[in-house]
C-alpha positions as a Python dict, from the first residue, in 0.01 Angstrom:
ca = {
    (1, 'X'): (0, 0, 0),
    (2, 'X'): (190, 290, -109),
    (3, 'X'): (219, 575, 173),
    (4, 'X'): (252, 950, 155),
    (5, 'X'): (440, 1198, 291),
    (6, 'X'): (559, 1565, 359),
    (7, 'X'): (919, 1581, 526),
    (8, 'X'): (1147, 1773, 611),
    (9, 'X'): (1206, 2196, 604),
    (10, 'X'): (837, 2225, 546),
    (11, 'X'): (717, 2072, 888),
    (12, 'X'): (1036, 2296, 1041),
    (13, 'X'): (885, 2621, 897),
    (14, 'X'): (537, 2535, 975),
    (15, 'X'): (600, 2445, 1364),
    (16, 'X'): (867, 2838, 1358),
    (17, 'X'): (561, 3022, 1217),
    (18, 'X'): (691, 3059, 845),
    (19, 'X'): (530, 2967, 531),
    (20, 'X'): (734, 2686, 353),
    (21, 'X'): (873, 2754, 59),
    (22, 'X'): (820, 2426, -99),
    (23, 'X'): (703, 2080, -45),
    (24, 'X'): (938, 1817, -11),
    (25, 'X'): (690, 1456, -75),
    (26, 'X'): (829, 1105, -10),
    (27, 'X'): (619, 781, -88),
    (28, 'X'): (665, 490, 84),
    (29, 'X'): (589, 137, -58),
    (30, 'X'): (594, 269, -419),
    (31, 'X'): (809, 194, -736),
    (32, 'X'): (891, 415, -1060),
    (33, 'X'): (610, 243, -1265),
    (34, 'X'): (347, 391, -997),
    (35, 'X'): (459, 712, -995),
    (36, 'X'): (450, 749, -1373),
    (37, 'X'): (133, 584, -1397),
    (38, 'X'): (50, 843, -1170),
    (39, 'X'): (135, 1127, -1450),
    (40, 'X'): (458, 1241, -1299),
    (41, 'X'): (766, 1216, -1497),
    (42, 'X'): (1107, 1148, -1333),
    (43, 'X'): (1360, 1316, -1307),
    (44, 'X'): (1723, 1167, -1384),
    (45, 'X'): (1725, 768, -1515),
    (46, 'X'): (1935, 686, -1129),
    (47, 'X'): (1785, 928, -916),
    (48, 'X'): (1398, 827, -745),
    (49, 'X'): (1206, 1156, -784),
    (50, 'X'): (953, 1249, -987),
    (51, 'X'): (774, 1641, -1121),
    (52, 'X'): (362, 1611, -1089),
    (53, 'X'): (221, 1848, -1352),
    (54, 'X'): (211, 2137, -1064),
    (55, 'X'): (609, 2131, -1051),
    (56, 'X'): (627, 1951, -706),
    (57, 'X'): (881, 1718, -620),
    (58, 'X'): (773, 1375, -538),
    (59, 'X'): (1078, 1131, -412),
    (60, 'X'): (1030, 723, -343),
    (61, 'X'): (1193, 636, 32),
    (62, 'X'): (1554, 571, -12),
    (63, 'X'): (1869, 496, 147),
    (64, 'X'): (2219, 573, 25),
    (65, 'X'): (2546, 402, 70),
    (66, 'X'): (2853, 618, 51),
    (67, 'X'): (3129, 438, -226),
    (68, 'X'): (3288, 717, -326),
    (69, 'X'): (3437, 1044, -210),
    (70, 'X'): (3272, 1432, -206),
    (71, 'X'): (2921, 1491, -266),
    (72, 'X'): (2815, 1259, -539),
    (73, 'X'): (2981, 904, -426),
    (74, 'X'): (2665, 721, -322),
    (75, 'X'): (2484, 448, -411),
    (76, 'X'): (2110, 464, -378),
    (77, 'X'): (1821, 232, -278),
    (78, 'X'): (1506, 308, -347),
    (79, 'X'): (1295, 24, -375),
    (80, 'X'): (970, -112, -232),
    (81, 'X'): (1119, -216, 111),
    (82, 'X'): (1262, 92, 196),
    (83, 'X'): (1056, 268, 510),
    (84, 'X'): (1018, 603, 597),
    (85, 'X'): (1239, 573, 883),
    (86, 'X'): (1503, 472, 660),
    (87, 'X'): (1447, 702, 430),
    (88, 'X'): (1436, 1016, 699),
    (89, 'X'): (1779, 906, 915),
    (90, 'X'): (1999, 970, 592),
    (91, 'X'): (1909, 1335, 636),
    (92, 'X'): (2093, 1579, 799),
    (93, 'X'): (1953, 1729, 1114),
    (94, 'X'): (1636, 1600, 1300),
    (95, 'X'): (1499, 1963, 1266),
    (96, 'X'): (1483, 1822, 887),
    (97, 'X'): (1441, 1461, 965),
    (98, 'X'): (1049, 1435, 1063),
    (99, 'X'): (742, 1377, 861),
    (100, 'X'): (342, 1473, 860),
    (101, 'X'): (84, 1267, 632),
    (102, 'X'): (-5, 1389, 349),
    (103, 'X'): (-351, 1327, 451),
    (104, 'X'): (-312, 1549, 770),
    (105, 'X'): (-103, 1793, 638),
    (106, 'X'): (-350, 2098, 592),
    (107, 'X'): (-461, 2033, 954),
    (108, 'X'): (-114, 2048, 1101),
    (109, 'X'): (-82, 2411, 895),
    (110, 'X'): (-448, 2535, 1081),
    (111, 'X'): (-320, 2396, 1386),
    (112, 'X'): (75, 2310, 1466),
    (113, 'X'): (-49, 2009, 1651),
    (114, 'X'): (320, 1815, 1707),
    (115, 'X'): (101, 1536, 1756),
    (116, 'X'): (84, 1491, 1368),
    (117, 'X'): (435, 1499, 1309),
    (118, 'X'): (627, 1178, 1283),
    (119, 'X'): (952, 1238, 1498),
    (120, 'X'): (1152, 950, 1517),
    (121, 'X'): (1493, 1106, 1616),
    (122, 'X'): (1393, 1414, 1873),
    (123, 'X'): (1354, 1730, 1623),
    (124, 'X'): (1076, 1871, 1760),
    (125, 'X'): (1251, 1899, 2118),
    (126, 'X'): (1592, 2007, 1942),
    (127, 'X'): (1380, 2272, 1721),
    (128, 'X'): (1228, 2387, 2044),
    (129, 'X'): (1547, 2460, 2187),
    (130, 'X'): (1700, 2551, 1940),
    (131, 'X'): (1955, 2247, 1868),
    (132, 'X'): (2132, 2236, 1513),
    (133, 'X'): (2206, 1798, 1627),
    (134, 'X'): (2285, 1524, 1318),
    (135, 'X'): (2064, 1237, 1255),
    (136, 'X'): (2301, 988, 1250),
    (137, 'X'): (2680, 845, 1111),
    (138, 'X'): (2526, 921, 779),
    (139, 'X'): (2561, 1290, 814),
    (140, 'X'): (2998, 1242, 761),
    (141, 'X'): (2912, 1086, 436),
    (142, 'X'): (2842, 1448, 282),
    (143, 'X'): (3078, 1728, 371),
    (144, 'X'): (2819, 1997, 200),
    (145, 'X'): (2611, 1867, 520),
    (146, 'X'): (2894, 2063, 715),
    (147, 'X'): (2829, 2435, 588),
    (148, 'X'): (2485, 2362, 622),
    (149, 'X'): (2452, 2331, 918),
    (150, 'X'): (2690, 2632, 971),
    (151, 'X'): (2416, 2820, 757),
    (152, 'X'): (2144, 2679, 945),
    (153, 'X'): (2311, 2832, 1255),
    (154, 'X'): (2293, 3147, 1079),
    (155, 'X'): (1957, 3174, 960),
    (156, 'X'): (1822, 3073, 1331),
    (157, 'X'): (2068, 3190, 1559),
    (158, 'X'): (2074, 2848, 1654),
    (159, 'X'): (2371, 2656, 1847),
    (160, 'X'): (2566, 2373, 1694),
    (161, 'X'): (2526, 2051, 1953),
    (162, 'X'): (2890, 1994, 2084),
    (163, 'X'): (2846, 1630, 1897),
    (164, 'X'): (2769, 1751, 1588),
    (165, 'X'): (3036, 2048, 1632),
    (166, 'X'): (3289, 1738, 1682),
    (167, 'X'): (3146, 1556, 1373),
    (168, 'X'): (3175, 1855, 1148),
    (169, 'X'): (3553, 1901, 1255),
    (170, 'X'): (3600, 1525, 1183),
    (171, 'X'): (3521, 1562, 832),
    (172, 'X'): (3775, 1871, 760),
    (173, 'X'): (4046, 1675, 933),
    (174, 'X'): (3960, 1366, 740),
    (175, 'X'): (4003, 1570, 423),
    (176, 'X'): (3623, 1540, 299),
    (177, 'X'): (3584, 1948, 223),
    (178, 'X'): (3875, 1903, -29),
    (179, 'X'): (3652, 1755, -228),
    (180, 'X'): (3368, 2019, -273),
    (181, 'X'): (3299, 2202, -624),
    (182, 'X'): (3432, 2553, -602),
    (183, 'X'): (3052, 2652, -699),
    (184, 'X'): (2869, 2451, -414),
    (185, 'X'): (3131, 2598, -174),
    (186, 'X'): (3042, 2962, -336),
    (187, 'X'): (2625, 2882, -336),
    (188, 'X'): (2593, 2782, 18),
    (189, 'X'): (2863, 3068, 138),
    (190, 'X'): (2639, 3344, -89),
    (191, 'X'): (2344, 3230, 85),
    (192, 'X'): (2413, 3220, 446),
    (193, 'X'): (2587, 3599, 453),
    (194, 'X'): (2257, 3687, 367),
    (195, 'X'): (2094, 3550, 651),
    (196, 'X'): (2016, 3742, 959),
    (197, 'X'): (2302, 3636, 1161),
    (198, 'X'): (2617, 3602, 884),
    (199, 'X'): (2837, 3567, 1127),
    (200, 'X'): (2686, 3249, 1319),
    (201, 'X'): (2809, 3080, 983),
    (202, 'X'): (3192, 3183, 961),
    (203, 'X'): (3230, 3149, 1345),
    (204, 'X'): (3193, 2775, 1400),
    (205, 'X'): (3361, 2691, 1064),
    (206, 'X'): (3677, 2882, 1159),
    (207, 'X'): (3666, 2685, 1507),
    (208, 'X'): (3679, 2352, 1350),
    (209, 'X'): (3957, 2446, 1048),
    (210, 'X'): (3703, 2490, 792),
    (211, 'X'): (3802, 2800, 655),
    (212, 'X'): (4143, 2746, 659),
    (213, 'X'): (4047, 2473, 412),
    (214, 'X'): (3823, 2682, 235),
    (215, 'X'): (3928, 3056, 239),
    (216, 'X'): (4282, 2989, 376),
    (217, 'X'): (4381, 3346, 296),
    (218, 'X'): (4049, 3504, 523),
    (219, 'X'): (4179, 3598, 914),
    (220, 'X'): (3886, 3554, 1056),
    (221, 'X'): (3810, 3703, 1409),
    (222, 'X'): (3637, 3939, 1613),
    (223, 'X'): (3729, 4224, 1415),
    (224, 'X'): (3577, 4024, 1116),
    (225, 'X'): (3294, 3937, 1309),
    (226, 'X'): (3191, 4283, 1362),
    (227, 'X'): (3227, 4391, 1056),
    (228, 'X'): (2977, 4121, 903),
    (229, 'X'): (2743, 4251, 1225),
    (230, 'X'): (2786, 4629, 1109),
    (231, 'X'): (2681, 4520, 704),
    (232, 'X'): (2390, 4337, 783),
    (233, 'X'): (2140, 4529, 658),
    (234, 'X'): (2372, 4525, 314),
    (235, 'X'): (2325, 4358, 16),
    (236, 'X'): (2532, 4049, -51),
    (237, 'X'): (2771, 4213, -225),
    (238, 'X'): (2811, 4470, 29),
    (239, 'X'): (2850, 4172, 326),
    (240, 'X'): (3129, 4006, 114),
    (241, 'X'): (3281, 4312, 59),
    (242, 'X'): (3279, 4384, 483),
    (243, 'X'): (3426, 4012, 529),
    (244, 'X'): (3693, 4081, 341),
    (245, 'X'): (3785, 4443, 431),
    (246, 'X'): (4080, 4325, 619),
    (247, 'X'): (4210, 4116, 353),
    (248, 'X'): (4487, 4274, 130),
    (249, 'X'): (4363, 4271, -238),
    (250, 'X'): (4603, 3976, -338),
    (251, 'X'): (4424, 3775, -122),
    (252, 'X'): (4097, 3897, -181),
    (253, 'X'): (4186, 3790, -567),
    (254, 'X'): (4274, 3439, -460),
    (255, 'X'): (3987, 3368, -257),
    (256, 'X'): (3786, 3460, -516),
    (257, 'X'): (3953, 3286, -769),
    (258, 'X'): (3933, 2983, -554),
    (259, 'X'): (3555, 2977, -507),
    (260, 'X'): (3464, 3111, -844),
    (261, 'X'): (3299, 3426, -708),
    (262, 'X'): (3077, 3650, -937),
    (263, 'X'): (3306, 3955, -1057),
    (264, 'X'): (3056, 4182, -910),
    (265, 'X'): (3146, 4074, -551),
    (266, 'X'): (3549, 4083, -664),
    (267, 'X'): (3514, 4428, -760),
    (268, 'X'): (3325, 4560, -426),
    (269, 'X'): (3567, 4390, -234),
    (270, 'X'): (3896, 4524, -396),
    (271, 'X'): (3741, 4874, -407),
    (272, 'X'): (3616, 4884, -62),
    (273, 'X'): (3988, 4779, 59),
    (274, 'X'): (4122, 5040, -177),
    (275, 'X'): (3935, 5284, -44),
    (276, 'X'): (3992, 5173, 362),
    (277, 'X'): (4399, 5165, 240),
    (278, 'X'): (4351, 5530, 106),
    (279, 'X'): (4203, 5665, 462),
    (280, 'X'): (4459, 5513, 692),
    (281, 'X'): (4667, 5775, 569),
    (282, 'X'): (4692, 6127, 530),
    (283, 'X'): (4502, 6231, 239),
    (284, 'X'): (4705, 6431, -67),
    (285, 'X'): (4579, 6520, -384),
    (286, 'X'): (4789, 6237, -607),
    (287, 'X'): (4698, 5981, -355),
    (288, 'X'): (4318, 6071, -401),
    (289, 'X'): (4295, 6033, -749),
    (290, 'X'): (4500, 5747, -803),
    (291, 'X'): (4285, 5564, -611),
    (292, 'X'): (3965, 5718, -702),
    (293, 'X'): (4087, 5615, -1057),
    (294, 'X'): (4210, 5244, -973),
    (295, 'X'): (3866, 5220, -833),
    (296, 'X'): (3706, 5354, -1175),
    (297, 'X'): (3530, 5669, -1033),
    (298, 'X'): (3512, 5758, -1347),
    (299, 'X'): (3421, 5526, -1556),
    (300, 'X'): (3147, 5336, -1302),
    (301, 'X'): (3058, 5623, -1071),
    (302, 'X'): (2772, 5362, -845),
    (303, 'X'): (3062, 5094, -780),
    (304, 'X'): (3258, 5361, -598),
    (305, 'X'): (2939, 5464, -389),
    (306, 'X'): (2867, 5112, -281),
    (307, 'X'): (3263, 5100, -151),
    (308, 'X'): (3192, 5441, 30),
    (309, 'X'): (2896, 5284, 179),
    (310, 'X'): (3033, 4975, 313),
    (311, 'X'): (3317, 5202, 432),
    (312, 'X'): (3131, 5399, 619),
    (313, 'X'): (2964, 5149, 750),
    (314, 'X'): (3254, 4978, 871),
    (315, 'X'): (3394, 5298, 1055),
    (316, 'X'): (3430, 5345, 1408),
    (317, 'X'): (3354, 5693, 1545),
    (318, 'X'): (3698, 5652, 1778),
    (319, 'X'): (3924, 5619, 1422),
    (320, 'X'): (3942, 6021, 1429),
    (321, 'X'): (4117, 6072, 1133),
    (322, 'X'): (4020, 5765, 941),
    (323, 'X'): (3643, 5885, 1001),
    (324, 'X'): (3780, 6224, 888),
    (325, 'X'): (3971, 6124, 600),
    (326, 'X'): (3644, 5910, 451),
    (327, 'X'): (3412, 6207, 535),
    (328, 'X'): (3648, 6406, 305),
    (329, 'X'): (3624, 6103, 38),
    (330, 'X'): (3250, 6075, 42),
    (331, 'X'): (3160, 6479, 14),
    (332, 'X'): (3458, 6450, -285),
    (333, 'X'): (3316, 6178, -518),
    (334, 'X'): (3012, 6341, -643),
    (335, 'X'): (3229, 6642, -727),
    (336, 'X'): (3467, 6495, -929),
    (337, 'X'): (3230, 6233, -1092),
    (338, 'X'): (3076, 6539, -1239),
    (339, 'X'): (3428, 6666, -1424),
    (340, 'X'): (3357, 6682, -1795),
    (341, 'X'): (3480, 6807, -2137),
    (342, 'X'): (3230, 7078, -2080),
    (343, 'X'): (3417, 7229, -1749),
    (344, 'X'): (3724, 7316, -1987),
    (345, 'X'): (3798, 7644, -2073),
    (346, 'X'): (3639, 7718, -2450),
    (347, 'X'): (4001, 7741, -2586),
    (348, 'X'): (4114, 7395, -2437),
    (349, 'X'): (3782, 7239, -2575),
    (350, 'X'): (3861, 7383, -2940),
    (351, 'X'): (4278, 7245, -2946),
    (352, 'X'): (4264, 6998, -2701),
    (353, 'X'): (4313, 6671, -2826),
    (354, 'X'): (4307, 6290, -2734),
    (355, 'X'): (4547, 6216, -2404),
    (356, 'X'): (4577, 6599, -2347),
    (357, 'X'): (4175, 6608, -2317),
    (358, 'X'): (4223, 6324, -2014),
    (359, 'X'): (4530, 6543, -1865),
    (360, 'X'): (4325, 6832, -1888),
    (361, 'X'): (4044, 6718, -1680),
    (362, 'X'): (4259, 6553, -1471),
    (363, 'X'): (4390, 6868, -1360),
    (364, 'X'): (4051, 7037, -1303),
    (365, 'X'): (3992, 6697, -1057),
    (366, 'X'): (4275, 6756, -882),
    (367, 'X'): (4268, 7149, -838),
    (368, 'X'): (3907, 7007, -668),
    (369, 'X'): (4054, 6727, -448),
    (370, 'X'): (4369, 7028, -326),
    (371, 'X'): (4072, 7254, -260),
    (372, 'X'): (3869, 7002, -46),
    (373, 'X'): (4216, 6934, 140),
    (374, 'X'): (4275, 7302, 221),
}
């Protein structure tokens, strides 16, 4: 008799107040030829899950047997035998490890009755105390499983349980996150420094050696730490750009290069430090526009205002000068942005030609930076 379920993040939103995203069905008891009698059409000749004609995943219980190394050496079961219990303790935490009927589903929405959900491995008491704890073994046989839970941790706010802390630092000693794609590393990085608490992801991965493994070239610490805090209401961009402000721009470029980061984040980052570099010092009127010009004020005015954003929002009002220095910077972009052929004299804009144009208005920006500095 084939058996229907809903598991896993759905029944976690539900019972924290949030509307799932998606529905994650397993059917127990079923084959392949069922479920496309049924008028679903699977996806992937190996893998057990199946679209219905709404788009919603429908996977047969399963187990998996690791044979291989990184993220795609298993071997899957999914046939008739296989019960929901098996299925659900291959899954990573028990926040994500329980199960509602189908049948009872809309009544566990109305209501949040636990007595509906099927909890064979404590969720409901760790997701009521907010416990990120592993299933079983099975969680070391996928080393993704290891920055997910660090992102879980910063989506909640949630601790790590000490075992599962110990488990996760098993895997980077055994080697197992020298195996992860460059992009999965990147996906599940880009999404948690967009949750609320960015930093509850970076922390525990830099106790257990993760990021050493990972972003070798990223000292991460308090000072780190706060800055993430201070960017949180930024965009992405704007967070990466705040993780790495204490990074030198080499090693912003290789950490980048390493995860296959999008450009866009590469370029906030390097800016942003250009600009922090510029204020530790005394301000003169070649420094300004050197930088201002490495940075491509003039070419891509908005990049340069995002770096002066995240700068300023990385400032601390005791940094006298440096707070003085970027005040100078920010009232000094908009100025200069706004240089053009037009601002020459009428003489230099009838003889004036090619390079001498771009020395020309190079001296009108810098006759502006000496009078901002005087």
């Amino acid at each position: 008799m084939n058996k229907q379920y809903i598991v896993g993040g759905a029944i976690r939103d539900v019972l924290l107040g949030s509307t799932p995203k998606d529905l994650d069905y397993v059917w127990v008891q079923s084959t392949p030829e069922h479920m496309v009698s049924l008028g679903m059409s699977q996806v992937g000749a190996d893998f057990p899950v199946f679209l219905d004609k709404d788009g919603n995943e429908h996977a047969l219980a399963r187990t998996e047997r690791k044979v291989g190394v990184g993220y795609n050496g298993f071997e899957t079961n999914f046939d008739s035998t296989v019960t929901l219990k098996d299925d659900l303790v291959r899954r990573d935490l028990t926040m994500n490890a329980m199960a509602v009927h189908v049948e009872e589903w809309d009544e566990f929405v109305k209501t949040k009755n636990s007595d509906l959900v099927i909890d064979f491995f404590g969720g409901l008491e760790d997701l009521a105390s907010g416990n990120l704890r592993h299933v079983s073994d099975a969680f070391a046989e996928d080393p993704v499983r290891v920055l997910r839970v660090a992102r879980f941790a910063a989506r909640y706010n949630f601790s790590i349980d000490p075992s599962t802390l110990n488990l996760m630092c098993v895997l980077v000693q055994n080697g197992e996150l020298d195996h992860l794609v460059p992009e999965r590393v990147w996906a599940e990085m880009e999404k948690a420094v967009s949750e609320d608490f960015p930093g509850d992801f970076f922390a525990p991965l830099a106790d257990i050696g993760a990021l050493e493994v990972l972003m070798p070239e990223l000292d991460y610490g308090m000072m780190t730490d706060s800055n993430l805090t201070r960017a949180s209401t930024m965009p992405a961009t704007g967070r990466f750009a705040a993780l790495f402000a204490n990074s030198t721009i080499s090693d912003i470029d290789k950490m980048c290069d390493r995860l296959k980061a999008p450009n866009d984040v590469r370029k906030l980052a390097v800016k942003t430090r250009k600009l922090l570099e510029l204020c530790l010092f005394n301000l003169t009127e070649d420094g300004v526009m050197n930088t201002f010009e490495q940075m491509g004020l003039f070419q891509e005015v908005y990049d340069t205002i995002d770096a002066i954003q995240v700068c300023n929002v990385l400032v601390q009002n005791e940094l006298t000068g440096f707070t003085d220095n970027l005040h100078t910077l920010t009232r000094l972009w908009k100025p200069l942005s706004e240089v053009r052929f037009a601002n020459l004299t009428e003489e230099q804009q009838l003889n004036l030609k090619g390079p001498a144009v771009g020395q020309a208005l190079r001296t009108l920006r810098l006759n502006t930076v000496f009078n901002a500095l005087t």
